[in-house]
Backbone bond lengths (Angstrom), bond angles and torsions (degrees), N, CA, C in turn:
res aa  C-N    CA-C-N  psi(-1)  N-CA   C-N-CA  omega(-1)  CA-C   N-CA-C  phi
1 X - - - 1.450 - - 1.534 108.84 -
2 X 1.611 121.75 142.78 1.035 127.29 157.69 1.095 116.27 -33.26
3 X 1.891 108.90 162.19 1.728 115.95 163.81 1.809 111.09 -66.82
4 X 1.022 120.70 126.50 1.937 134.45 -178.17 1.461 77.77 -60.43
5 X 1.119 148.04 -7.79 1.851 120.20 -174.97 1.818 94.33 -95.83
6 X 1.538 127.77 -39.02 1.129 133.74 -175.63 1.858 106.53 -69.59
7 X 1.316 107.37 -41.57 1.458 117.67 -168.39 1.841 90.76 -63.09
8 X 0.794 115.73 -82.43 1.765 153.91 166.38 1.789 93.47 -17.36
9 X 1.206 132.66 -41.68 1.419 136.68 149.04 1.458 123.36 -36.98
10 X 1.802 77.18 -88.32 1.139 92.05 177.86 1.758 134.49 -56.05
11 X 1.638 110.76 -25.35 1.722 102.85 177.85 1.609 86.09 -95.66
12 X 0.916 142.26 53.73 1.399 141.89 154.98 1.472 102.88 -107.18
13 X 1.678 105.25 -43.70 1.653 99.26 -155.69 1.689 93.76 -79.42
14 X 1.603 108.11 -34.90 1.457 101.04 174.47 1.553 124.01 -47.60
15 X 1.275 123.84 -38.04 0.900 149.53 -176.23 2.115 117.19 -58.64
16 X 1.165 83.20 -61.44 2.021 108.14 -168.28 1.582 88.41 -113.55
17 X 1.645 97.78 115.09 1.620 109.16 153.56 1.094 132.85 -75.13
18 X 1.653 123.11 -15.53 1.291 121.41 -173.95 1.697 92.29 -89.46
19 X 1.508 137.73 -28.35 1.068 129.27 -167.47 2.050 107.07 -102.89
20 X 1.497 105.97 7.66 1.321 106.38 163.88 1.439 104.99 -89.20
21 X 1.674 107.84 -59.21 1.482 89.75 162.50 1.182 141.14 -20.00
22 X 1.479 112.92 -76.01 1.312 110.21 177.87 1.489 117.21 -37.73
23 X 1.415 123.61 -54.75 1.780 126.48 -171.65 1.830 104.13 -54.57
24 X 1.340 102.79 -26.07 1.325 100.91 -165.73 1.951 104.45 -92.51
25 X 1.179 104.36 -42.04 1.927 110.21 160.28 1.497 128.40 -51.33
26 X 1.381 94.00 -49.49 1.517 111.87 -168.61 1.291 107.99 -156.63
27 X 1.620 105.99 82.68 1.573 115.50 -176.32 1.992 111.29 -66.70
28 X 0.831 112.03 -65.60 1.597 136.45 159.17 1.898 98.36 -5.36
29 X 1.051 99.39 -74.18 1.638 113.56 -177.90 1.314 106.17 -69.96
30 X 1.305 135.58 -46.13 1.212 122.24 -173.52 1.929 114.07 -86.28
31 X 1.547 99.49 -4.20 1.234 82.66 169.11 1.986 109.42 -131.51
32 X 1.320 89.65 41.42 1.669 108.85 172.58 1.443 107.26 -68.23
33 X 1.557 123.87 130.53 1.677 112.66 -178.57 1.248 94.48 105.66
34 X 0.929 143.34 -119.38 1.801 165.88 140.78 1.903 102.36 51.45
35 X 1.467 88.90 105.70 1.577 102.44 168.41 1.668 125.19 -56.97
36 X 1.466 107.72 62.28 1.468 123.48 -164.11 1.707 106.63 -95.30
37 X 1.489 122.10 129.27 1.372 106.61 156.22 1.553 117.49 -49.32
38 X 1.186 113.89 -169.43 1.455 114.75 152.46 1.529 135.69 -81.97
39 X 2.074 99.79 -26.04 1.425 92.51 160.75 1.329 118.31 -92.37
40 X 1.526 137.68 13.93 1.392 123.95 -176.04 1.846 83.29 -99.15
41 X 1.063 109.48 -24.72 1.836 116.17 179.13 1.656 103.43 -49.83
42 X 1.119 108.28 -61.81 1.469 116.51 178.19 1.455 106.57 -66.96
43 X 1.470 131.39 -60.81 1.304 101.59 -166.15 1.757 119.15 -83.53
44 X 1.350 103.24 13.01 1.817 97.02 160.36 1.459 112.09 -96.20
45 X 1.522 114.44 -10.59 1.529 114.63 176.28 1.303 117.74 -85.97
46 X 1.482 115.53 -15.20 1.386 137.76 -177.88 1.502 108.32 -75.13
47 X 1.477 130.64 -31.93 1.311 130.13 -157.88 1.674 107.37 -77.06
48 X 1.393 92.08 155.81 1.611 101.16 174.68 1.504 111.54 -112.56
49 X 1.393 111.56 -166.38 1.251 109.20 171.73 1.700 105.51 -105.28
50 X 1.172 117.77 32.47 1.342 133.32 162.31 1.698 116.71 -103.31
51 X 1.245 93.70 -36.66 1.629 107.83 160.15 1.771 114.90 -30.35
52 X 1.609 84.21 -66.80 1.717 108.37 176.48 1.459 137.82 -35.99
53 X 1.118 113.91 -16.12 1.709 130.66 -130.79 1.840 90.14 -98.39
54 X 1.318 114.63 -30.61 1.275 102.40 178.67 1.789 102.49 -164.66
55 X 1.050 142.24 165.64 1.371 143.19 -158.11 1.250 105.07 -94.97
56 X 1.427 123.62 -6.60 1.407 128.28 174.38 1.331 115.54 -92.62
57 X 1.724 118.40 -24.85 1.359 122.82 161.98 1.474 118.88 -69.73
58 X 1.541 124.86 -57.02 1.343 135.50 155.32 1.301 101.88 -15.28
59 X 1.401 135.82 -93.72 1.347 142.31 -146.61 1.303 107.30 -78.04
60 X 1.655 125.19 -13.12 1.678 111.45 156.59 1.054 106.40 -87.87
61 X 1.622 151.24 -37.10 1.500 139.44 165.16 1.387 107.72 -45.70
62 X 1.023 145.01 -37.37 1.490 158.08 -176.12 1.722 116.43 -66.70
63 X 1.805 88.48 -40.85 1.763 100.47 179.07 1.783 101.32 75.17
64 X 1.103 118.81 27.85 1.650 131.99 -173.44 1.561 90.95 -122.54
65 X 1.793 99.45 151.39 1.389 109.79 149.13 1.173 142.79 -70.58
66 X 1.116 127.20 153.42 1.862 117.78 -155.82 1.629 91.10 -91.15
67 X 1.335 116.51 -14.19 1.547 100.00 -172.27 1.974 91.16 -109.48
68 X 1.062 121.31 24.63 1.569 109.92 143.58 1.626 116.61 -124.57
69 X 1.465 111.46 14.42 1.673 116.82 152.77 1.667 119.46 -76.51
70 X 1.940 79.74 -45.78 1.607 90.06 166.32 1.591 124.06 -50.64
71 X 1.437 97.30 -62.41 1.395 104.07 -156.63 2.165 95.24 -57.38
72 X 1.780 121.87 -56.91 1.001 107.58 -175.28 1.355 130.26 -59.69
73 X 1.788 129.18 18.56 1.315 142.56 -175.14 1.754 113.80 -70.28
74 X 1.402 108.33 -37.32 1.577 124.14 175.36 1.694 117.36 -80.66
75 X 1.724 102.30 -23.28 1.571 92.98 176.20 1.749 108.69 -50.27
76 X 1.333 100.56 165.41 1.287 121.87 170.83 1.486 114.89 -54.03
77 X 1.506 99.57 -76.05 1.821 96.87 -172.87 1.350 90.18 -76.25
78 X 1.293 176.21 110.37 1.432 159.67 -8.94 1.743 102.02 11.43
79 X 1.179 105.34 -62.45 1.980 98.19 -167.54 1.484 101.49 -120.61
80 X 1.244 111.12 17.89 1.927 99.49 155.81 1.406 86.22 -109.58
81 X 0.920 148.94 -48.95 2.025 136.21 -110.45 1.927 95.58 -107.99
82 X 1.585 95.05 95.19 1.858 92.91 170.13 1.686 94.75 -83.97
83 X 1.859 85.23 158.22 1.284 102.98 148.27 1.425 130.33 -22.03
């Protein structure tokens, strides 16, 4: 399984448009703070808003499984924790 800080991002941004935006405007800032390797750094800075389009695209741009995007969608900081 992915790092829970990349998952936990990422089903957030799926989640909140004003805070996908941001990752997708100004990746840098929106993921300032954030216990990121350097390659989960790159591939959340890498995403588009083509990424977005369905949860099966997300989690191959990501290089993650779609059923641990899924599964981290109900955590807590998943749908409280903005940018």
């Amino acid at each position: 399984m992915a790092n829970q800080e990349l998952l936990i991002l990422a089903g957030h941004a799926w989640q909140c448009p004003d805070c996908r935006r941001l990752l997708l405007e100004a990746p840098e800032k929106a993921l300032r703070g954030h216990r990121l390797t350097p390659d989960e750094h790159e591939r959340l800075t890498s995403l588009t808003a083509e990424d977005f389009t369905s949860l099966s695209a997300l989690a191959k741009a990501l290089d993650v499984e779609v059923s641990d995007l899924y599964d981290i969608m109900n955590h807590a900081r998943t749908r409280l924790r903005h940018f």
